[in-house]
C-alpha positions as CSV (number, residue, x, y, z in Angstrom):
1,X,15.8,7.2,-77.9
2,X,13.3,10.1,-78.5
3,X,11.0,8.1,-79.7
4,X,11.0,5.6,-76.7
5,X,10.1,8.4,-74.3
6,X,7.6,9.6,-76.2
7,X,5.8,6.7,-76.1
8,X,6.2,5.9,-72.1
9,X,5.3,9.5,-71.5
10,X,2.1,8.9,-73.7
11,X,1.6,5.8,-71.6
12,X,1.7,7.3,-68.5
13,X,-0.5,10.4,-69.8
14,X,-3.5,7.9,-71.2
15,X,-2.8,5.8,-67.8
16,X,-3.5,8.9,-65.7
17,X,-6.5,9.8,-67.9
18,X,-8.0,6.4,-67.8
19,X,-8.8,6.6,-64.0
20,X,-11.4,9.0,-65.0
21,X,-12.5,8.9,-68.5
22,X,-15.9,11.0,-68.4
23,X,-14.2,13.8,-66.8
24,X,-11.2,14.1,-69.2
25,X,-13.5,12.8,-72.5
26,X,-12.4,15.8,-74.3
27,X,-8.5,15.1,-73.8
28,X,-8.9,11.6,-74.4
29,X,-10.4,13.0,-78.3
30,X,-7.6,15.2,-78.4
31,X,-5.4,12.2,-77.7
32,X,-7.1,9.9,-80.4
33,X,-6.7,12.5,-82.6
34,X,-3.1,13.4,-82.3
35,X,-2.8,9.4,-82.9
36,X,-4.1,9.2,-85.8
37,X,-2.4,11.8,-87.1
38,X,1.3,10.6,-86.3
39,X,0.3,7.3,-88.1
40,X,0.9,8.9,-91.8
41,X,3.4,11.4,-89.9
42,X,5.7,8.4,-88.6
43,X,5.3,7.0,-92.3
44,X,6.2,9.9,-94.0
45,X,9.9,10.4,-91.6
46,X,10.0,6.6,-91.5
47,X,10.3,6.2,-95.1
48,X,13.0,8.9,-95.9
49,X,14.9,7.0,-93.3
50,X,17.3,4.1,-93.7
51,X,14.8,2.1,-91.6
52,X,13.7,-1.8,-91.9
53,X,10.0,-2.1,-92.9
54,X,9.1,-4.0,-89.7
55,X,10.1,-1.0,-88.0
56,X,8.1,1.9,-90.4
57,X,4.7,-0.2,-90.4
58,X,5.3,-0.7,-86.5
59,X,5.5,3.2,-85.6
60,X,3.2,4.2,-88.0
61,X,0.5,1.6,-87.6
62,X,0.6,1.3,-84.0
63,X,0.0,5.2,-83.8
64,X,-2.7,5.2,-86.2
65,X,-4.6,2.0,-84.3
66,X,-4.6,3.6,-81.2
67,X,-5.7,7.2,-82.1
68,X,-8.5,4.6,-83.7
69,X,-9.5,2.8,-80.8
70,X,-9.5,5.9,-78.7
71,X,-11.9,7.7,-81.0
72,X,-14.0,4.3,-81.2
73,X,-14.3,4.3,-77.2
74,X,-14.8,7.5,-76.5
75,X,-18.2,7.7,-77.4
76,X,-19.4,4.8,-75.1
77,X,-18.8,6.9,-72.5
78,X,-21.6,9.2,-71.3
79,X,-20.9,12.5,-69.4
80,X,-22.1,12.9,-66.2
């Protein structure tokens, strides 16, 4: 439920920031950072939850890879 929007509002957010990434560089840090960040967050309210493992390691790895990548991009990019 919640946790479904979340994610296609994130989508949608990263999708509008992608059309322009050297203008929004900063927010796309931001982004990365909030990422990596709800990794070990989803872990921690995964695990006092009656949830299967498949499902912990999926929220909080797939947070924690893409807060990654971003932050691993976003220095290619040069400002204008």
């Amino acid at each position: 439920g919640n946790a479904g929007y979340a994610y296609v509002a994130l989508a949608a957010l990263f999708w509008a920031i992608s059309r322009d990434l050297l203008r929004y560089q900063p927010l796309v840090r931001v982004c990365g950072w909030i990422m990596v960040i709800a990794g070990p967050a989803y872990l921690s309210i995964d695990l006092q939850c009656p949830l299967p493992l498949w499902w912990v390691l999926m929220d909080s790895l797939s947070c924690l890879l893409i807060g990654l990548t971003l932050l691993w991009a976003c220095p290619k990019a040069t400002p204008r």
